[in-house]
VMD Tcl script that builds the backbone (N, CA, C; Angstrom):
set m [mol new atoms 465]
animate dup $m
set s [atomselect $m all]
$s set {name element resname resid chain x y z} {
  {N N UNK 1 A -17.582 -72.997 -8.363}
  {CA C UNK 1 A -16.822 -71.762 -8.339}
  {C C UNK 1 A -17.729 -70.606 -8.728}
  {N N UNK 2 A -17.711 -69.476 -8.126}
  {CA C UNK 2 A -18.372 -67.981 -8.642}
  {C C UNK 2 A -17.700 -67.561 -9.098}
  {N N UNK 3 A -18.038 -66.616 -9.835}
  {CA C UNK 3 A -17.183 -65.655 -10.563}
  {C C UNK 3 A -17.666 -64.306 -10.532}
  {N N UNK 4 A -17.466 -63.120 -10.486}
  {CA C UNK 4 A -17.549 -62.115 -9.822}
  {C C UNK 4 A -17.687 -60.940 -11.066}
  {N N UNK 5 A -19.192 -60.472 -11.304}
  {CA C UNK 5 A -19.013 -60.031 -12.624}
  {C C UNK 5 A -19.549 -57.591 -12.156}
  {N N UNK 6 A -19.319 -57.287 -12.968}
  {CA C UNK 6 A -19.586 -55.724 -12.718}
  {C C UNK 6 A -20.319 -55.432 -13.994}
  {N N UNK 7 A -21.131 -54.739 -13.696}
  {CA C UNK 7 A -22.382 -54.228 -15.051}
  {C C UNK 7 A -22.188 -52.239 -15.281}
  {N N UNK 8 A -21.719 -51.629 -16.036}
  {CA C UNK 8 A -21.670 -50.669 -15.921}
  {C C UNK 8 A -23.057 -50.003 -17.069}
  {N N UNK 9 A -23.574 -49.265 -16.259}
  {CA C UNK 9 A -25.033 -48.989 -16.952}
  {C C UNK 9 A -24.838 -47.288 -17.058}
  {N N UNK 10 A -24.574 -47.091 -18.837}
  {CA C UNK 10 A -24.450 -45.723 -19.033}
  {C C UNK 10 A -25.954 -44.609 -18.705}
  {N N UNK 11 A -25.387 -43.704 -18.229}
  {CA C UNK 11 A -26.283 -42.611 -18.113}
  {C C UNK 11 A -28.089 -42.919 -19.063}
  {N N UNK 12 A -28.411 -43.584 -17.531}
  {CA C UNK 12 A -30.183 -44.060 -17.820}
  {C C UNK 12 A -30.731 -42.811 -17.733}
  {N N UNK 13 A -31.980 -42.705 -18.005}
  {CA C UNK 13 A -32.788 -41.858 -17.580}
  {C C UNK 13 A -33.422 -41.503 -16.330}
  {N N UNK 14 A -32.788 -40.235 -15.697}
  {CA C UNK 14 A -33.547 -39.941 -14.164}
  {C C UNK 14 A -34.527 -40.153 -13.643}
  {N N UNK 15 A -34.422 -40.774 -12.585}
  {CA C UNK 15 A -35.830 -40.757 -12.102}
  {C C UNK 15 A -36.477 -42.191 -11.746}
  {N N UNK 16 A -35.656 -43.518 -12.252}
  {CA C UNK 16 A -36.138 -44.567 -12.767}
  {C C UNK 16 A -35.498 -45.902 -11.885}
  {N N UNK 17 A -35.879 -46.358 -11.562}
  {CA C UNK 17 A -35.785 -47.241 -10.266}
  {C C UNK 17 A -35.100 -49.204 -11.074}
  {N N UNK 18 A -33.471 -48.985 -10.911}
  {CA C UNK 18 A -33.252 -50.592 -11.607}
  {C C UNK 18 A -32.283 -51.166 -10.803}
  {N N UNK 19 A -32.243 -52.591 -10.819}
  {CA C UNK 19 A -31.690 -53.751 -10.458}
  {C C UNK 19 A -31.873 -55.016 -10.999}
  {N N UNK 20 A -30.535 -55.263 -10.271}
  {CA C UNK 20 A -30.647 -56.772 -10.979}
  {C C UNK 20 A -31.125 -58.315 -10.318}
  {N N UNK 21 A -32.075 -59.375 -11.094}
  {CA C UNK 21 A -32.865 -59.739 -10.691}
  {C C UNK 21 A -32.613 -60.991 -10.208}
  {N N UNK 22 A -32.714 -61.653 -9.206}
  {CA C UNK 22 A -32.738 -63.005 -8.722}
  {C C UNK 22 A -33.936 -63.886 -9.190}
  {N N UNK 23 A -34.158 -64.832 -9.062}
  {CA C UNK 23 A -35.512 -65.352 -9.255}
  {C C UNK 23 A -35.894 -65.090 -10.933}
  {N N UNK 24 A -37.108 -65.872 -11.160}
  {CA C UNK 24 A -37.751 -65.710 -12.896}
  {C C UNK 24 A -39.457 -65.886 -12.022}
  {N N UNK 25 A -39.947 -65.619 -13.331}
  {CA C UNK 25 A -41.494 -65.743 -13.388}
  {C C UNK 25 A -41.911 -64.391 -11.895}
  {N N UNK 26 A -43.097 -65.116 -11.306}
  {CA C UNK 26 A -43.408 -64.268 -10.831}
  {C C UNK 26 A -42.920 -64.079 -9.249}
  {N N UNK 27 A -41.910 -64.867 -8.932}
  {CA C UNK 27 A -41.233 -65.337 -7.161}
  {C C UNK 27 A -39.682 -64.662 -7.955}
  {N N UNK 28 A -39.610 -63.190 -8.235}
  {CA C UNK 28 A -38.452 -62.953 -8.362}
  {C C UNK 28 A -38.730 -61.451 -7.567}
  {N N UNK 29 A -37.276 -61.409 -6.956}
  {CA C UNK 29 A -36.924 -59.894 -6.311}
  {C C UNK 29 A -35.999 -59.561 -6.954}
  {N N UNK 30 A -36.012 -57.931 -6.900}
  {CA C UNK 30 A -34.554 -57.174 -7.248}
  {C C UNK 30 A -33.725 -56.877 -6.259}
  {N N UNK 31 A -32.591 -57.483 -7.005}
  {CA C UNK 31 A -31.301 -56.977 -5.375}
  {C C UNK 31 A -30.706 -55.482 -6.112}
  {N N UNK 32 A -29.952 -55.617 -5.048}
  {CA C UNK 32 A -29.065 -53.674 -4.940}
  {C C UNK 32 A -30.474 -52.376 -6.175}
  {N N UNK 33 A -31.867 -52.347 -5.714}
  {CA C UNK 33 A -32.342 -51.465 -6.534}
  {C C UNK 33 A -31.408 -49.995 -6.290}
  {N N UNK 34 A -31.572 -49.294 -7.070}
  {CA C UNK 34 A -30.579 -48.110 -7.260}
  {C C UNK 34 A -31.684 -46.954 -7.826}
  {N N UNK 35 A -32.005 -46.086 -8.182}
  {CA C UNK 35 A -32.626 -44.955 -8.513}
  {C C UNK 35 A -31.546 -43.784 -9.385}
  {N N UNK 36 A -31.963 -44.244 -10.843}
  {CA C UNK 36 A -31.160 -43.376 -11.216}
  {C C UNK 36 A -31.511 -41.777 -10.676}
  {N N UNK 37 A -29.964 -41.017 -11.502}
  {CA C UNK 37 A -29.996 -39.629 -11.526}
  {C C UNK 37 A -29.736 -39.261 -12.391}
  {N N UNK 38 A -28.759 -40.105 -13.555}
  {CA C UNK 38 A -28.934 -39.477 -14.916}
  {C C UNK 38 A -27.318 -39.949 -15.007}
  {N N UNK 39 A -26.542 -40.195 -14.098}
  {CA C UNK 39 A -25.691 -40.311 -14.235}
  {C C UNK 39 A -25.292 -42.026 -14.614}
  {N N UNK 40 A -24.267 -42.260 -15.007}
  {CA C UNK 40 A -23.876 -43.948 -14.724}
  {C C UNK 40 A -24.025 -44.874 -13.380}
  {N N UNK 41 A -24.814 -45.975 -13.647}
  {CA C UNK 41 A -25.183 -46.498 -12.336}
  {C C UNK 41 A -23.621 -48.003 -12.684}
  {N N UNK 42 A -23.677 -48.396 -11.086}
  {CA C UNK 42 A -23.243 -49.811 -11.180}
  {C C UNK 42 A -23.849 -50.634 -10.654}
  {N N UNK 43 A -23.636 -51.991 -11.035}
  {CA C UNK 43 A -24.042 -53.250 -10.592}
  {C C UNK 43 A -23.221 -54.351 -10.578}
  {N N UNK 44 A -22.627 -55.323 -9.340}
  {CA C UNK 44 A -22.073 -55.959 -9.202}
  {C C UNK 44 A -22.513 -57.346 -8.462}
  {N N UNK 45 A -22.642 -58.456 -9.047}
  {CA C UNK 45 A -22.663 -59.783 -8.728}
  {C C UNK 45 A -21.878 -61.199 -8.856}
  {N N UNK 46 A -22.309 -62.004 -8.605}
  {CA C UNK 46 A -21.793 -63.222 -8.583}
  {C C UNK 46 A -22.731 -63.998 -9.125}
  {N N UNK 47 A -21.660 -64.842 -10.394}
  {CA C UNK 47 A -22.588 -66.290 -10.682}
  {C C UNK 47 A -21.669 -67.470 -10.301}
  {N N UNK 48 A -22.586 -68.570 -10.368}
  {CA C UNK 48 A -21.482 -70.179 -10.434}
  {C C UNK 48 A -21.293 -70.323 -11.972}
  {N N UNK 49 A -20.296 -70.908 -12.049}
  {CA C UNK 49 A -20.197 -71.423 -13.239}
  {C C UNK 49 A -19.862 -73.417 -13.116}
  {N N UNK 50 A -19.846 -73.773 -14.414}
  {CA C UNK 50 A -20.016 -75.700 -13.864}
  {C C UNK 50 A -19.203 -75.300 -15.589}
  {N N UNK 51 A -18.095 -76.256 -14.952}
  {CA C UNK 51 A -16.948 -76.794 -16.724}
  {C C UNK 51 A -17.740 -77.990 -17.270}
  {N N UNK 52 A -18.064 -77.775 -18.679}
  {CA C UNK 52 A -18.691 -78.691 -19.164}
  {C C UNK 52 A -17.442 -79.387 -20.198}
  {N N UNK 53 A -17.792 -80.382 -20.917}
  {CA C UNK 53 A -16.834 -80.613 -22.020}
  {C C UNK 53 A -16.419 -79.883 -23.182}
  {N N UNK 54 A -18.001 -79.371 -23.544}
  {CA C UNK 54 A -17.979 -77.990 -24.647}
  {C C UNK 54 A -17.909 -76.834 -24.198}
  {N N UNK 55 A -17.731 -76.875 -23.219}
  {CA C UNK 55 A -17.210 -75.220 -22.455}
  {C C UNK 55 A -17.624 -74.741 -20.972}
  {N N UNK 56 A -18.275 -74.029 -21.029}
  {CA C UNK 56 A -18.742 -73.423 -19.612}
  {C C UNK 56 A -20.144 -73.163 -19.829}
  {N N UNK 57 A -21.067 -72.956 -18.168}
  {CA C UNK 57 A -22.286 -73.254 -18.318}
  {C C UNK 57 A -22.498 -71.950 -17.079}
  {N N UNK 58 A -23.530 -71.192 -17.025}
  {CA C UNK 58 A -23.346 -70.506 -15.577}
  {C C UNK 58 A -24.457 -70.701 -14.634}
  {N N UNK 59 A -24.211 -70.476 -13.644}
  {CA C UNK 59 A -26.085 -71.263 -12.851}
  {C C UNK 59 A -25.987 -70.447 -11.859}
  {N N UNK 60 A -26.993 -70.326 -11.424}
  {CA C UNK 60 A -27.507 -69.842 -9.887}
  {C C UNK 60 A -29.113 -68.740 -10.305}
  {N N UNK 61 A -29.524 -68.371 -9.077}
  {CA C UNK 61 A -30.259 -67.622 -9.188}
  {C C UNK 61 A -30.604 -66.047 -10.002}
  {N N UNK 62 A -29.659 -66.243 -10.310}
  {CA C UNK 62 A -29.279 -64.484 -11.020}
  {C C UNK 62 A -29.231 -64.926 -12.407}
  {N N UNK 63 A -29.162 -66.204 -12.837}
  {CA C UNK 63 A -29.118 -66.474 -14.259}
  {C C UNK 63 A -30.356 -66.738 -14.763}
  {N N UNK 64 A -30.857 -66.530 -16.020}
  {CA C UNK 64 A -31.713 -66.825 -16.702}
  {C C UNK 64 A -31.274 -67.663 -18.149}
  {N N UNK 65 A -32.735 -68.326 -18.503}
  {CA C UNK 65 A -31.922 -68.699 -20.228}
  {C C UNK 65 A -31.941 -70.145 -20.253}
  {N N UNK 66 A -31.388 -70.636 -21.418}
  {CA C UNK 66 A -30.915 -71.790 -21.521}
  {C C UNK 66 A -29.430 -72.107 -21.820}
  {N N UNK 67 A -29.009 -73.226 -21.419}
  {CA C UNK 67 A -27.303 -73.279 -21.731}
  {C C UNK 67 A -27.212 -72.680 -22.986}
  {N N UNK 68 A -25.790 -72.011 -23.194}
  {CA C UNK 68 A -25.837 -71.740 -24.627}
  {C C UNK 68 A -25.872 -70.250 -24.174}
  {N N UNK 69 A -27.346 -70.002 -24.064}
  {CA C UNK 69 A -27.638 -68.540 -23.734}
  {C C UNK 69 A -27.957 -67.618 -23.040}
  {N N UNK 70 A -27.457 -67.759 -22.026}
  {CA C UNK 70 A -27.640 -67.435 -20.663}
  {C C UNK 70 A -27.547 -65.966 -20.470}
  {N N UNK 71 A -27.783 -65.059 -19.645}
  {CA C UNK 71 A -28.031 -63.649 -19.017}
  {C C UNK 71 A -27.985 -63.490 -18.001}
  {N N UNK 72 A -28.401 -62.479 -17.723}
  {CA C UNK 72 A -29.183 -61.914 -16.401}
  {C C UNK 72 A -29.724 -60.602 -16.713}
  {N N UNK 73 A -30.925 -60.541 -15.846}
  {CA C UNK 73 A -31.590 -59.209 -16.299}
  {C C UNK 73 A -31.504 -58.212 -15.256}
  {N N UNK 74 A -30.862 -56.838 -15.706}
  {CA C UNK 74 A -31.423 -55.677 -15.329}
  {C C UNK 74 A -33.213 -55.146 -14.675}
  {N N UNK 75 A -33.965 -55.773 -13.868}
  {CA C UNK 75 A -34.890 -54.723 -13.479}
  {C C UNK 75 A -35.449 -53.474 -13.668}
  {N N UNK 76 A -35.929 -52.509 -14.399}
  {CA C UNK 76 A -36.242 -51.512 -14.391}
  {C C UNK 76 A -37.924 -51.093 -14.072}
  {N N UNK 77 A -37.913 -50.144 -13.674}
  {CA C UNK 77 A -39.033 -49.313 -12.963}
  {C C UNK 77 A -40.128 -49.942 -12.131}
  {N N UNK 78 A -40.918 -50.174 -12.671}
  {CA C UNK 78 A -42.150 -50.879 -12.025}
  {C C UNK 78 A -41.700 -52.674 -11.565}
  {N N UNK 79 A -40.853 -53.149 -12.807}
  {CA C UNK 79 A -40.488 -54.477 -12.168}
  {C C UNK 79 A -39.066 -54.538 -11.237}
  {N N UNK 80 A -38.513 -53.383 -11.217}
  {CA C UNK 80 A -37.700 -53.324 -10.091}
  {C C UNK 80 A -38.704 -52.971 -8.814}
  {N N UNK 81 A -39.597 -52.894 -8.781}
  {CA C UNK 81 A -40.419 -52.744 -7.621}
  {C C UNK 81 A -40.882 -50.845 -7.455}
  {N N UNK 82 A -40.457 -50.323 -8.584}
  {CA C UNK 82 A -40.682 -48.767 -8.086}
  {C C UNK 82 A -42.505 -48.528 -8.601}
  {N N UNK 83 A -43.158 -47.804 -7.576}
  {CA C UNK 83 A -44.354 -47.677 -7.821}
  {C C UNK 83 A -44.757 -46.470 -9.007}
  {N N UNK 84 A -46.061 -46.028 -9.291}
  {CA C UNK 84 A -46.319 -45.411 -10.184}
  {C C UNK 84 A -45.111 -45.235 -11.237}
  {N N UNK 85 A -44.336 -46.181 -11.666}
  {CA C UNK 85 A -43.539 -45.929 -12.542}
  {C C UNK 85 A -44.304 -45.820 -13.577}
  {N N UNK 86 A -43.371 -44.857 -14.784}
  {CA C UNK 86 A -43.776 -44.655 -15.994}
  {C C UNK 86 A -43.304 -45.991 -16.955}
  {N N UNK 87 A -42.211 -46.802 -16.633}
  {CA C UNK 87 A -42.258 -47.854 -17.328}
  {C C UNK 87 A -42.169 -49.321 -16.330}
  {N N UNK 88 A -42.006 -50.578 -17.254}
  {CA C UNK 88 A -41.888 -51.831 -16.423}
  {C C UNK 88 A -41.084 -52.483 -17.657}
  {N N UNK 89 A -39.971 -52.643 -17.584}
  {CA C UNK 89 A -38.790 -52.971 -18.381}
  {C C UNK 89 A -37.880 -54.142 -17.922}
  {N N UNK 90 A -37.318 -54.677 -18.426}
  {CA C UNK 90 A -35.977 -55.446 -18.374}
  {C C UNK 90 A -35.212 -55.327 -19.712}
  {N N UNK 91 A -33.503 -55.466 -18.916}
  {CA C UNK 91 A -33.222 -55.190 -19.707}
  {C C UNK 91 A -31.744 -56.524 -19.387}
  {N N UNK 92 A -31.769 -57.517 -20.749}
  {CA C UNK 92 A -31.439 -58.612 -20.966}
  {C C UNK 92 A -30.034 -58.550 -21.125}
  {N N UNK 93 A -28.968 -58.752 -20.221}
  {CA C UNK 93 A -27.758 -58.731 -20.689}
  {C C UNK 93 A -26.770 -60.473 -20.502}
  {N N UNK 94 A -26.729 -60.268 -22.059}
  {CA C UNK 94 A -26.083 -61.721 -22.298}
  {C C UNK 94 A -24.786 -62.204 -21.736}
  {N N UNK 95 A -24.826 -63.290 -21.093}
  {CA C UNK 95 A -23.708 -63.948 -20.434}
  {C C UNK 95 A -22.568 -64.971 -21.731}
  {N N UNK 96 A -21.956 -64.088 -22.474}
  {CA C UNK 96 A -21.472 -64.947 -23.612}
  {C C UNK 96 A -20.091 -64.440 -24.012}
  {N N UNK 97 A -19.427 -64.729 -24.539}
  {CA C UNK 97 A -17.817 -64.553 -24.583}
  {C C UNK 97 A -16.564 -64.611 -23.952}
  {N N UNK 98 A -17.092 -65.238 -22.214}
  {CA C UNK 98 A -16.492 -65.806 -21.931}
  {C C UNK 98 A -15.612 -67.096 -22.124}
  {N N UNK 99 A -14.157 -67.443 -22.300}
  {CA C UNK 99 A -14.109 -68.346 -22.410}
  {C C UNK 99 A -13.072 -68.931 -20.982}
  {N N UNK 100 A -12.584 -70.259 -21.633}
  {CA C UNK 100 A -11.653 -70.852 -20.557}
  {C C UNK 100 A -10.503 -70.376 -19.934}
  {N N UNK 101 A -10.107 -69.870 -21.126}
  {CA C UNK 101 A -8.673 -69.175 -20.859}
  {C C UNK 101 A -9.211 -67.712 -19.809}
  {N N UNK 102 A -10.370 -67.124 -20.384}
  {CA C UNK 102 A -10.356 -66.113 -19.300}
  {C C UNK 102 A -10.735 -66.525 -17.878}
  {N N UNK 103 A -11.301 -67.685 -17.987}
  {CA C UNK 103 A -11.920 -68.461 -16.421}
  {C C UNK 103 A -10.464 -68.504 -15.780}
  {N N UNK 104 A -9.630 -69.020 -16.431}
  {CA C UNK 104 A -7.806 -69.750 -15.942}
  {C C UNK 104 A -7.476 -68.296 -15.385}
  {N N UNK 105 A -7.391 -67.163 -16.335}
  {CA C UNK 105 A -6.857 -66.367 -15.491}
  {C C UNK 105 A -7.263 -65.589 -14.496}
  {N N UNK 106 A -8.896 -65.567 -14.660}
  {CA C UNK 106 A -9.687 -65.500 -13.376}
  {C C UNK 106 A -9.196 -65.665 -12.051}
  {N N UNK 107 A -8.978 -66.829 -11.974}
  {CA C UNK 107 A -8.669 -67.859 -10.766}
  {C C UNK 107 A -7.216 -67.682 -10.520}
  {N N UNK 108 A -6.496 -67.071 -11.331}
  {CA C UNK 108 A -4.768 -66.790 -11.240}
  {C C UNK 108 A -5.131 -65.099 -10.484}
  {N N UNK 109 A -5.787 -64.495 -10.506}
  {CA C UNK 109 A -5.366 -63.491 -9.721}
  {C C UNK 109 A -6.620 -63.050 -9.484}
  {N N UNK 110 A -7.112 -63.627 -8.018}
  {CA C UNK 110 A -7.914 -63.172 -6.850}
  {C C UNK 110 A -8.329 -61.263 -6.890}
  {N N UNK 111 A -9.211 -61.134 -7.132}
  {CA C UNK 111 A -9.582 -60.113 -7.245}
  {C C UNK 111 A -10.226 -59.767 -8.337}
  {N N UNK 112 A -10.178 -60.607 -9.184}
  {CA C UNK 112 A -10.239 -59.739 -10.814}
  {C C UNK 112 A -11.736 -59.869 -10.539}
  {N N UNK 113 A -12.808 -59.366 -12.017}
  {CA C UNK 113 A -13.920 -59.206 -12.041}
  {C C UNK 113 A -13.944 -58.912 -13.744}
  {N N UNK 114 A -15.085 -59.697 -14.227}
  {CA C UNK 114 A -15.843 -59.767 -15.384}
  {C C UNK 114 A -16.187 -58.429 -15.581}
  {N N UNK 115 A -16.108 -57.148 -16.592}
  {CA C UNK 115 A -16.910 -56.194 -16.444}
  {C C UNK 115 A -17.318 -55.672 -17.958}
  {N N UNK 116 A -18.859 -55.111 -18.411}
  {CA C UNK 116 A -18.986 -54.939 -19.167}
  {C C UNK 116 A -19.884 -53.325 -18.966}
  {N N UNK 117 A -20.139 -52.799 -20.136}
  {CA C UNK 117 A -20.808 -51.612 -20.391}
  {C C UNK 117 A -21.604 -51.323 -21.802}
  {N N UNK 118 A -22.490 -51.098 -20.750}
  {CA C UNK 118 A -24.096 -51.386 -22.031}
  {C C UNK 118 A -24.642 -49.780 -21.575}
  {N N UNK 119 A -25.318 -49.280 -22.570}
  {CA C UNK 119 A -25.792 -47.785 -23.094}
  {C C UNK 119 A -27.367 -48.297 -21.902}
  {N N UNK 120 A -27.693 -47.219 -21.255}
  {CA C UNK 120 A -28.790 -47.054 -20.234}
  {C C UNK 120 A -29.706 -46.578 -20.994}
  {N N UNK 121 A -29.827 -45.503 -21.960}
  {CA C UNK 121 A -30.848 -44.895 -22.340}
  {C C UNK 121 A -31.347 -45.817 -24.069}
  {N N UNK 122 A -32.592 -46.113 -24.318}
  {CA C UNK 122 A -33.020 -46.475 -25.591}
  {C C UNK 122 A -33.054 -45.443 -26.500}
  {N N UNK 123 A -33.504 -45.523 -27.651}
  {CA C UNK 123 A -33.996 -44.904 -28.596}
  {C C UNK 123 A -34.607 -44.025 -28.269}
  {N N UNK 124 A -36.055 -44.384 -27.654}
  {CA C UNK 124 A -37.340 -43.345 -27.392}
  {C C UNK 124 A -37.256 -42.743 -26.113}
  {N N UNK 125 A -35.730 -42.618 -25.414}
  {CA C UNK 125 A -35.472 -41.748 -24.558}
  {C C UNK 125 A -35.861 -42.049 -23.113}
  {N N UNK 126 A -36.410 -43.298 -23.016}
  {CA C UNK 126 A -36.443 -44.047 -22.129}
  {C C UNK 126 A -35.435 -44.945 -21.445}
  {N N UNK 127 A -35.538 -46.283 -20.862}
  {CA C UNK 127 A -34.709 -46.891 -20.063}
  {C C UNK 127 A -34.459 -47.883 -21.466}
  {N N UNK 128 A -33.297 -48.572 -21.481}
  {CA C UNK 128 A -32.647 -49.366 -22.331}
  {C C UNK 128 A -33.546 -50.549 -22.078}
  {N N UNK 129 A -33.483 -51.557 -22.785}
  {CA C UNK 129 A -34.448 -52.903 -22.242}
  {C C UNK 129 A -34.565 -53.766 -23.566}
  {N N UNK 130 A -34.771 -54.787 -23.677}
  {CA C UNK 130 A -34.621 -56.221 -24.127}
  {C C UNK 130 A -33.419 -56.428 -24.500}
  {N N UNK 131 A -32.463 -57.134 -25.246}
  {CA C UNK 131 A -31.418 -57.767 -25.188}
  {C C UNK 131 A -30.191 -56.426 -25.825}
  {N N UNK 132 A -29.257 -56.417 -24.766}
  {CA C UNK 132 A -28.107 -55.166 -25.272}
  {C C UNK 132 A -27.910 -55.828 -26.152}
  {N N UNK 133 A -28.032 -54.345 -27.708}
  {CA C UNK 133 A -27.214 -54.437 -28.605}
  {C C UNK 133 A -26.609 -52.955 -29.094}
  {N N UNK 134 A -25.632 -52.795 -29.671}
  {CA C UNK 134 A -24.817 -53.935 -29.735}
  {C C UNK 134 A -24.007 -54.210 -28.335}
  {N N UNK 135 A -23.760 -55.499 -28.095}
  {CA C UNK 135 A -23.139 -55.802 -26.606}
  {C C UNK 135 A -21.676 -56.215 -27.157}
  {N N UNK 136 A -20.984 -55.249 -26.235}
  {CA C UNK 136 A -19.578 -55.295 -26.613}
  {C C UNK 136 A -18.842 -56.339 -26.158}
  {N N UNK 137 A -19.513 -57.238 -25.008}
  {CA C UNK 137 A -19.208 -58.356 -24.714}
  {C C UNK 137 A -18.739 -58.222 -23.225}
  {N N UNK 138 A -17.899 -58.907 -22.914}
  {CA C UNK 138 A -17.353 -58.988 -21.218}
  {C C UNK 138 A -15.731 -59.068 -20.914}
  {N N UNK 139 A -14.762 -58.112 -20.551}
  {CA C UNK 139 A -13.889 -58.063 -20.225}
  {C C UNK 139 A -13.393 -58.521 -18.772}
  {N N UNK 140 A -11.922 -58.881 -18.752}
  {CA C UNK 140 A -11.757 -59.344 -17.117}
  {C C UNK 140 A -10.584 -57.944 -16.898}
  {N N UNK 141 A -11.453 -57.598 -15.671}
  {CA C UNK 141 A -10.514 -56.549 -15.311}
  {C C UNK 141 A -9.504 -57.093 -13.857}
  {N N UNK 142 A -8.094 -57.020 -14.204}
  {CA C UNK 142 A -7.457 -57.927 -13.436}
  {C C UNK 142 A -6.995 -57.093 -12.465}
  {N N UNK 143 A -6.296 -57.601 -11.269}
  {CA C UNK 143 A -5.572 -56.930 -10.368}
  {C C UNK 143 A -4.449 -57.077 -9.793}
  {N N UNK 144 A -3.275 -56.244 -10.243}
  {CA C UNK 144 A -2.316 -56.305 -10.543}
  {C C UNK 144 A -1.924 -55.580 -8.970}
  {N N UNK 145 A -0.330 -56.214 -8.728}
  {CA C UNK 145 A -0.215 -55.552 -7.311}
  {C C UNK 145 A 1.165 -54.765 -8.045}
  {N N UNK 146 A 1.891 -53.797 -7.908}
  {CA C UNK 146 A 3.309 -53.034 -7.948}
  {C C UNK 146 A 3.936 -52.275 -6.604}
  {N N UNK 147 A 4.086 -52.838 -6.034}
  {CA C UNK 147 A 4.774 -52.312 -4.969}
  {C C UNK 147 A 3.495 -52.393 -3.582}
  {N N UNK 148 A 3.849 -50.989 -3.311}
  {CA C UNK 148 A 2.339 -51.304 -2.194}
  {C C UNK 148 A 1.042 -50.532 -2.691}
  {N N UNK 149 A 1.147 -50.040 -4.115}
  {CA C UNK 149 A -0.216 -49.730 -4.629}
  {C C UNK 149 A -1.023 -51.055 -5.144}
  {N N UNK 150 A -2.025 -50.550 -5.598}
  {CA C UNK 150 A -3.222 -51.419 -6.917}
  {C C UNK 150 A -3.359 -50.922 -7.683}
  {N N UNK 151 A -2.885 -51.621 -8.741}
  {CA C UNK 151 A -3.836 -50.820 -9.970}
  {C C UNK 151 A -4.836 -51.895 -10.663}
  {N N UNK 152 A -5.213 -51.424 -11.511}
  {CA C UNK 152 A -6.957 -52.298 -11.610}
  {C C UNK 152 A -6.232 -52.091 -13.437}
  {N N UNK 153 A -6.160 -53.553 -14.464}
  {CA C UNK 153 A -5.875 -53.421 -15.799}
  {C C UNK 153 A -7.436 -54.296 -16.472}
  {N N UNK 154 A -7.405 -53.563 -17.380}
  {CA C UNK 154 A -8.588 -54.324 -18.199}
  {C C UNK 154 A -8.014 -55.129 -19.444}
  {N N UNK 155 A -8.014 -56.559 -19.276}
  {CA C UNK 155 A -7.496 -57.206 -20.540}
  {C C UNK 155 A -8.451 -58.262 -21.490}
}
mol reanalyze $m
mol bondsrecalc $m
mol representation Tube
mol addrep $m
């Protein structure tokens, strides 16, 4: 089964070339690269996940880590592939707080999506990078039908 996750990346610094990464070591590409503007970027993917006895495990190419602690990384500048960049960054966002019950209701209403929001800019006014903290964790934003609209709830 995949599961369908959204990365909301607050107002990075202009100018700066990120995505998120398939592959590890040195046989990895960045998919959807994006170029900030200063504004909030998005990013949206898919992982597998495999039910273990002690919980859930996530796999595919977009994951990094070991069970337990799994991610995926953000791309930034030079290792998103942008040339003469001023930096070469990643930026580590943890795959953790998911649990079963949110997998169950996952799968109860088609559409939903994992979504979280991590701060773009660091300290030194640069691109954000090694492991979000603090990471507020991962919400499922569900999709609710009322009549013949959508509305989109975050629970």
């Amino acid at each position: 089964m995949e599961i369908a996750f959204h990365i909301q990346l607050i107002a990075p610094p202009s100018g700066v070339l990120f995505g998120v990464q398939k592959g590890s070591g040195s046989a990895y590409v960045t998919l959807d690269p994006q170029m900030s503007e200063g504004g909030d970027m998005h990013f949206s993917f898919a992982v597998k996940i495999k039910e273990l006895a002690e919980g859930i495990d996530f796999q595919g190419p977009l994951v990094q880590g070991k069970p337990g602690e799994r991610f995926v990384y953000l791309d930034i500048g030079a290792y998103a592939g942008q040339m003469n960049a001023l930096w070469s960054r990643r930026l580590k966002v943890p795959l953790r707080g998911i649990s079963r019950e949110m997998i169950a209701e996952y799968r109860a209403d088609e559409g939903s999506v994992f979504e979280t929001i991590v701060p773009g800019k660091a300290k030194d006014g640069g691109p954000n990078c090694a492991t979000v903290k603090p990471f507020a964790g991962w919400s499922l934003r569900k999709r609710a039908r009322f009549g013949d609209e959508t509305k989109n709830d975050v629970v």
